[in-house]
KESETI-301153 format. One record per residue: x negated, y negated, z negated of N, C-alpha, C in turn. Coordinates in steps of 0.1 Angstrom, whole numbers, padded with zeros to 4 digits, always signed. Layout:
<atoms>
XYZXYZXYZ/...
</atoms>
This chain:
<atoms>
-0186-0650-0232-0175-0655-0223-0179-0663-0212/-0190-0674-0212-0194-0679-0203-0201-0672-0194/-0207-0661-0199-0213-0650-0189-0206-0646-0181/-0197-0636-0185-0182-0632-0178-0173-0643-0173/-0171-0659-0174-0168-0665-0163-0176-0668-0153/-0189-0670-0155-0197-0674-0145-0198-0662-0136/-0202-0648-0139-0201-0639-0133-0188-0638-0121/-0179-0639-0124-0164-0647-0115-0165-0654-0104/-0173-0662-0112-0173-0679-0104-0186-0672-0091/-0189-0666-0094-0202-0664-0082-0197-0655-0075/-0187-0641-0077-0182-0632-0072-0171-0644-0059/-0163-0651-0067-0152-0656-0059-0164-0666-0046/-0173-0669-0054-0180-0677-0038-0188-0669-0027/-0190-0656-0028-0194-0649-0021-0192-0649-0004/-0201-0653+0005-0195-0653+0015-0196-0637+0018/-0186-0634+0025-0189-0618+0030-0196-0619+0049/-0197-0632+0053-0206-0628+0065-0218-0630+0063/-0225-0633+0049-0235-0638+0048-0242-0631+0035/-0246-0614+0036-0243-0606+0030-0259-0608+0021/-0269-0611+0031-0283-0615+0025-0282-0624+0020/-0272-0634+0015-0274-0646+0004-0268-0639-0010/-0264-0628-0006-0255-0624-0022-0272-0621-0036/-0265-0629-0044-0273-0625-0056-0271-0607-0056/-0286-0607-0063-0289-0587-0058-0281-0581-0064/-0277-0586-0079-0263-0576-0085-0253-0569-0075/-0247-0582-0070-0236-0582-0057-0240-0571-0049/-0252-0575-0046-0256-0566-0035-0256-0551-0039/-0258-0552-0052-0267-0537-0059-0251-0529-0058/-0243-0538-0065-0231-0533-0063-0221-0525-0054/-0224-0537-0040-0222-0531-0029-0222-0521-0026/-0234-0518-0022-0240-0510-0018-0235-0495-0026/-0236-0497-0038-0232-0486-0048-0214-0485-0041/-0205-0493-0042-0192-0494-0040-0197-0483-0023/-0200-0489-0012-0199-0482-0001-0210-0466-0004/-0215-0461-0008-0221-0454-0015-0212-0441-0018/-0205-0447-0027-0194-0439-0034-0185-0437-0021/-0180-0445-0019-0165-0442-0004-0171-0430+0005/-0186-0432+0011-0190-0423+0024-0193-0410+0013/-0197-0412+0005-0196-0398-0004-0187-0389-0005/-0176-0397-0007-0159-0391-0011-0153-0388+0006/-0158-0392+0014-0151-0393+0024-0159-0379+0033/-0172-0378+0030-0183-0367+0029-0182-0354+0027/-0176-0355+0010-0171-0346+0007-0156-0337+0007/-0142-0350+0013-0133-0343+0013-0133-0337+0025/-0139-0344+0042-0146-0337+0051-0149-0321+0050/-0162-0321+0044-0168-0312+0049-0166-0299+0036/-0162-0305+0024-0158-0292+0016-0145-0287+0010/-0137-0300+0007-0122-0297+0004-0117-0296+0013/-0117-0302+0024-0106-0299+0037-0111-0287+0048/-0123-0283+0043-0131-0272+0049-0126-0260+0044/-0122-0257+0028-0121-0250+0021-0102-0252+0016/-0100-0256+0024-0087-0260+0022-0075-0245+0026/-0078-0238+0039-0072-0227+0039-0073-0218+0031/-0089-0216+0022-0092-0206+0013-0089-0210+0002/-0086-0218-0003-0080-0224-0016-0065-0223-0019/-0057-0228-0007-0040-0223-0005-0035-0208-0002/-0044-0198+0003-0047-0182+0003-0052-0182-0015/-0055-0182-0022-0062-0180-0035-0051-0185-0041/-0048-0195-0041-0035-0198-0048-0019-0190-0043/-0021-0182-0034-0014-0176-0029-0011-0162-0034/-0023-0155-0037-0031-0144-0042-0026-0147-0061/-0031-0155-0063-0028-0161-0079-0012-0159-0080/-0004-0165-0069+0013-0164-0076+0014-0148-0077/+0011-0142-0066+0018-0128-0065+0014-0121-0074/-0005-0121-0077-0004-0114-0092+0003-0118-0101/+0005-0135-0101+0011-0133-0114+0028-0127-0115/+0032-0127-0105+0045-0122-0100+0045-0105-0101/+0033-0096-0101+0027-0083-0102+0029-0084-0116/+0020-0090-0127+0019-0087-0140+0036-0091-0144/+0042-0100-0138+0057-0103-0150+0065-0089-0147/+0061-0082-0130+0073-0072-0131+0065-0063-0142/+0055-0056-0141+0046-0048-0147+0047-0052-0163/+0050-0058-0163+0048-0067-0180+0067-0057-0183/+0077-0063-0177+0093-0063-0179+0091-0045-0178/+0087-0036-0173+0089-0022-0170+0082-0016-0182/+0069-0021-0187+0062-0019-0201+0066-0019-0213/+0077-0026-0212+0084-0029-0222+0100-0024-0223/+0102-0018-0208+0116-0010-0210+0110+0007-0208/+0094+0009-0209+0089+0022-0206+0098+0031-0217/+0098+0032-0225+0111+0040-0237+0121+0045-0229/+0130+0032-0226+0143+0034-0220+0143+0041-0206/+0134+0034-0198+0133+0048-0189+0127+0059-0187/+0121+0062-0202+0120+0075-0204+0133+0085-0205/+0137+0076-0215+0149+0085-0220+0162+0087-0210/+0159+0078-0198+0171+0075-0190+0166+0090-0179/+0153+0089-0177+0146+0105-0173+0148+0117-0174/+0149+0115-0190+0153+0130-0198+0166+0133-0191/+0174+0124-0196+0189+0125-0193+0190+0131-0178/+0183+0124-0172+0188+0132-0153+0182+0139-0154/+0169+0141-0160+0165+0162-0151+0172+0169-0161/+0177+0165-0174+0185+0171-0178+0200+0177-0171/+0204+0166-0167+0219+0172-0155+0217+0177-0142/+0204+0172-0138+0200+0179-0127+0196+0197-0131/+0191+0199-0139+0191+0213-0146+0200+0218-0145/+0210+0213-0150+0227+0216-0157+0236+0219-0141/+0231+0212-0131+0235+0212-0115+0227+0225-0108/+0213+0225-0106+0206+0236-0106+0214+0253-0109/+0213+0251-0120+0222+0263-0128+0232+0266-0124/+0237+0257-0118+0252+0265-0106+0253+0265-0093/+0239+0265-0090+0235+0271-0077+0232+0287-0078/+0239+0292-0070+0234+0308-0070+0221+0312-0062/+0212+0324-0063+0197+0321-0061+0205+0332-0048/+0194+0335-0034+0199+0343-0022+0205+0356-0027/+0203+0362-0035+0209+0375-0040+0224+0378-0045/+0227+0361-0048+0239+0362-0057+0252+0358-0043/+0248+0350-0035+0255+0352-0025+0267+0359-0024/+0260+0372-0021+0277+0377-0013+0283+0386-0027/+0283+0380-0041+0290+0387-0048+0303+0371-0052/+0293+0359-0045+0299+0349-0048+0314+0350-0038/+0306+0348-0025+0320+0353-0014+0330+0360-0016/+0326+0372-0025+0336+0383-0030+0345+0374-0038/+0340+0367-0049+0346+0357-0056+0355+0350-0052/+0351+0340-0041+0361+0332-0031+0373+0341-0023/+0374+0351-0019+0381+0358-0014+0390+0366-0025/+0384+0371-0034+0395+0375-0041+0402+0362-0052/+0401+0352-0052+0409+0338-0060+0421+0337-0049/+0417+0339-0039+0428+0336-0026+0441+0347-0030/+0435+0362-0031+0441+0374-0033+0448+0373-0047/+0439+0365-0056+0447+0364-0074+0457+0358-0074/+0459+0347-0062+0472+0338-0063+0484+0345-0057/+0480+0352-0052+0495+0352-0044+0497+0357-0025/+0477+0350-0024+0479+0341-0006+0474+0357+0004/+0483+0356+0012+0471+0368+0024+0462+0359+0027/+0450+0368+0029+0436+0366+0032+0440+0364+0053/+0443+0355+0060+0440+0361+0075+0427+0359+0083/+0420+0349+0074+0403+0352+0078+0396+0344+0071/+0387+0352+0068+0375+0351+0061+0363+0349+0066/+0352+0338+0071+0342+0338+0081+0337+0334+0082/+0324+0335+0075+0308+0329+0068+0300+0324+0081/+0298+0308+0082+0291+0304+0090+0276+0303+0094/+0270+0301+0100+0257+0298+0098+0248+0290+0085/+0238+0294+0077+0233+0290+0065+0226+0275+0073/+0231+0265+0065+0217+0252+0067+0212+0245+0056/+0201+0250+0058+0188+0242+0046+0189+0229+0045/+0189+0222+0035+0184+0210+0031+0168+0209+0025/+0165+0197+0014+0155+0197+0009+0154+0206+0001/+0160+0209-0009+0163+0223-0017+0171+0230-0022/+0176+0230-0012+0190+0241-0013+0194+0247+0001/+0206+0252+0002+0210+0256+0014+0225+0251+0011/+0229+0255+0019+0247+0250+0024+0253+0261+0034/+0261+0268+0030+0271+0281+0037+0283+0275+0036/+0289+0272+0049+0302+0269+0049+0307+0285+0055/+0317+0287+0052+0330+0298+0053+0344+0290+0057/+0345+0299+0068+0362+0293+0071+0374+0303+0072/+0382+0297+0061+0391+0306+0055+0408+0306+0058/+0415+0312+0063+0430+0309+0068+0437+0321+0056/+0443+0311+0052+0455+0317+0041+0471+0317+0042/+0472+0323+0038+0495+0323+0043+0500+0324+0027/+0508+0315+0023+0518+0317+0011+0527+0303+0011/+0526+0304-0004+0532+0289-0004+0525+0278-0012/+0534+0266-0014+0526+0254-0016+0518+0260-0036/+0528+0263-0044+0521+0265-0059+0512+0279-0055/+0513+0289-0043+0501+0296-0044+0486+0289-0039/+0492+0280-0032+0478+0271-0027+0469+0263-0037/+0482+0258-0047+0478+0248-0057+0470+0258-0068/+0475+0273-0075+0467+0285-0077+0457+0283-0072/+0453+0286-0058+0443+0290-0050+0432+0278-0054/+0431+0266-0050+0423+0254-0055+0418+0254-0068/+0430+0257-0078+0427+0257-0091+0414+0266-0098/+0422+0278-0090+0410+0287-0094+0397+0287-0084/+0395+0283-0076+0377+0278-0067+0375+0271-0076/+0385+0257-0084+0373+0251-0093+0371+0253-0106/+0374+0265-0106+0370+0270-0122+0360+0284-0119/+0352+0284-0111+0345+0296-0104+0333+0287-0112/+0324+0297-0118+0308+0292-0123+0300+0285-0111/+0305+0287-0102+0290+0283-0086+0302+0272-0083/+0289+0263-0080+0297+0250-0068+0303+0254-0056/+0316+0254-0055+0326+0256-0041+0329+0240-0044/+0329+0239-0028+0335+0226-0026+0344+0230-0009/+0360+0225-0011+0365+0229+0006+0367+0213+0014/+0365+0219+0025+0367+0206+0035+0374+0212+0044/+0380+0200+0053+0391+0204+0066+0402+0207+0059/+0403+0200+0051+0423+0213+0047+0429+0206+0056/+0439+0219+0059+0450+0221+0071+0461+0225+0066/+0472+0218+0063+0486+0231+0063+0492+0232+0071/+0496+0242+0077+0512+0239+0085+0518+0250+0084/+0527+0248+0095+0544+0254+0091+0542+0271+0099/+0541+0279+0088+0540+0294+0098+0549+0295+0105/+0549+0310+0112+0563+0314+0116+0560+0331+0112/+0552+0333+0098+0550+0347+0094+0567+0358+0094/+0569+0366+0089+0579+0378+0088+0575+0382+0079/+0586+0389+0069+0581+0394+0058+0596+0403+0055/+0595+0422+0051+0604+0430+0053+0613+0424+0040/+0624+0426+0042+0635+0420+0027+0637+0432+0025/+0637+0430+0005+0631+0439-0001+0648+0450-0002/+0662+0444+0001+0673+0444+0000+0678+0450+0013/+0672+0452+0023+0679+0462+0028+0671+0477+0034/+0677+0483+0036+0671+0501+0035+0664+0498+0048/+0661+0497+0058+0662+0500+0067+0646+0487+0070/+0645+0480+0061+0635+0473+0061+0636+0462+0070/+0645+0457+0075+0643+0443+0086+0637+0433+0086/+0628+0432+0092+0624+0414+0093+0628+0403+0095/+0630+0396+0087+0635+0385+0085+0628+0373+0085/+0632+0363+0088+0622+0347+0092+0618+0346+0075/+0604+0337+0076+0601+0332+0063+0596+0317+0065/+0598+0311+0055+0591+0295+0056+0573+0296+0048/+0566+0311+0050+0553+0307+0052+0549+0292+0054/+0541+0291+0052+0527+0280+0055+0513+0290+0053/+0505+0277+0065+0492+0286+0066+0485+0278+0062/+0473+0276+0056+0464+0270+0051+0450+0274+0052/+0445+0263+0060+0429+0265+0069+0420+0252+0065/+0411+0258+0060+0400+0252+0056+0388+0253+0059/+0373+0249+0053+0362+0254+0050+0357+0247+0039/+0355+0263+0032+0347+0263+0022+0331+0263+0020/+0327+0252+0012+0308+0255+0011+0307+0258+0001/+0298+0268+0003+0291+0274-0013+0272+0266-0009/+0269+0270-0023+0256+0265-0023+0242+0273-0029/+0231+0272-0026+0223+0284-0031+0211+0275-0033/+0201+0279-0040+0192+0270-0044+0178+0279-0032/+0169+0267-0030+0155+0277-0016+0153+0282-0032/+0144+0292-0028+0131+0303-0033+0120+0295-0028/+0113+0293-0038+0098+0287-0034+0091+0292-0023/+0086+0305-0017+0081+0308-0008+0092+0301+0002/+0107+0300+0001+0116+0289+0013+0114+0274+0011/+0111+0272+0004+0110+0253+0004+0092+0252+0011/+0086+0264+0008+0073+0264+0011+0071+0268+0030/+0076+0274+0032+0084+0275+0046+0086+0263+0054/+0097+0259+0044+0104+0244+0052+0093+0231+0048/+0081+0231+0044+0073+0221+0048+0062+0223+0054/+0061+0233+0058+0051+0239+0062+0056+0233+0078/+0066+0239+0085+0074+0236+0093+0077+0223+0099/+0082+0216+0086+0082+0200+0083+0068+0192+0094/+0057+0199+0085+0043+0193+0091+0037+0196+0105/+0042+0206+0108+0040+0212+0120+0048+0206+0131/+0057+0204+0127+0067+0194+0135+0061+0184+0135/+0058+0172+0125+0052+0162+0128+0040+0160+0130/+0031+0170+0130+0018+0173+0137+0023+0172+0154/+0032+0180+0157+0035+0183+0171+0038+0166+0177/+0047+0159+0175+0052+0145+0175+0043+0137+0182/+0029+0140+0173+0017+0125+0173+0011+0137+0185/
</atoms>
């Protein structure tokens, strides 16, 4: 204990302008204390504050993998379920496929659309297959169609397009008020008489699936175009 006060007692008399009177401990001390500071001061200098952008980039690099493995980790472990969620759509995608007609079936389909009009009831006053446009794999034929009867032959008419095996879908419906004639069946002599017709104008799309040599076509085309671009 008298070591450790005296030790004290000499520390607290220390003059600090009179650095060559310090007993050499003091000194040894010193020296060690300033020693350490230019070291630390040395080192956050020239290697932690040097290395300071490449350390907050690495730590930067560190989050996002680990941000990489949790999504990668959560998909791993729902891999099953989106398996089976897979099956399920190319399954219905199959099931959609299948009621695309292939280029051959075409105009026995049109026949189809044209005589549903004729099963109901409706005069046919035109029938008139537009230009074919490709998509990614399929094509699209709109038809535009003017029909005369009345409202339950129209409701007929719709009913049976969506009971047809091939995808018909109509766009543009139009009704209005004819001003057709139609002979009464009641007098000899056959007279024309007014009728409350309606006409009914639409277009209809059917749909066809490309033929591989056509999808092979249309990217071929695809690249050639964007060859041309650059």
């Amino acid at each position: 204990m008298n070591g450790i006060r005296q030790f004290f007692e000499q520390l607290r008399n220390l003059d600090a302008r009179d650095v060559g009177r310090w007993p050499f401990v003091f000194r040894a001390l010193a020296v060690g204390l300033v020693f350490v500071i230019v070291t630390g001061l040395l080192v956050w200098q020239f290697v932690y504050k040097g290395n300071l952008p490449d350390l907050r980039k690495v730590e930067a690099e560190e989050q996002q993998l680990w941000n990489t493995f949790d999504t990668k980790q959560r998909k791993a472990a729902n891999l099953e379920a989106y398996r089976q969620q897979l099956a399920e759509i190319e399954r219905s995608f199959g099931a959609m496929l299948r009621q695309l007609p292939g280029k051959t079936e075409v105009p026995s389909l049109l026949v189809d659309i044209s005589q549903t009009g004729l099963a109901a009831g409706l005069q046919e006053k035109l029938f008139q297959p537009g230009s074919e446009s490709r998509r990614e794999f399929y094509a699209e034929l709109p038809i535009k169609i003017r029909l005369t009867g009345g409202y339950h032959e129209f409701g007929a008419f719709v009913s049976g397009i969506a009971a047809l095996p091939r995808i018909v879908t109509l766009h543009d419906i139009q009704i209005t008020q004819g001003d057709g004639t139609r002979r009464s069946s009641g007098s000899r002599r056959g007279v024309a008489t007014p009728t409350d017709e309606l006409t009914l104008d639409l277009t209809a799309k059917t749909y066809r699936y490309l033929e591989e040599s056509e999808i092979a076509e249309q990217e071929a085309q695809a690249k050639a175009a964007t060859k041309k671009r650059r």
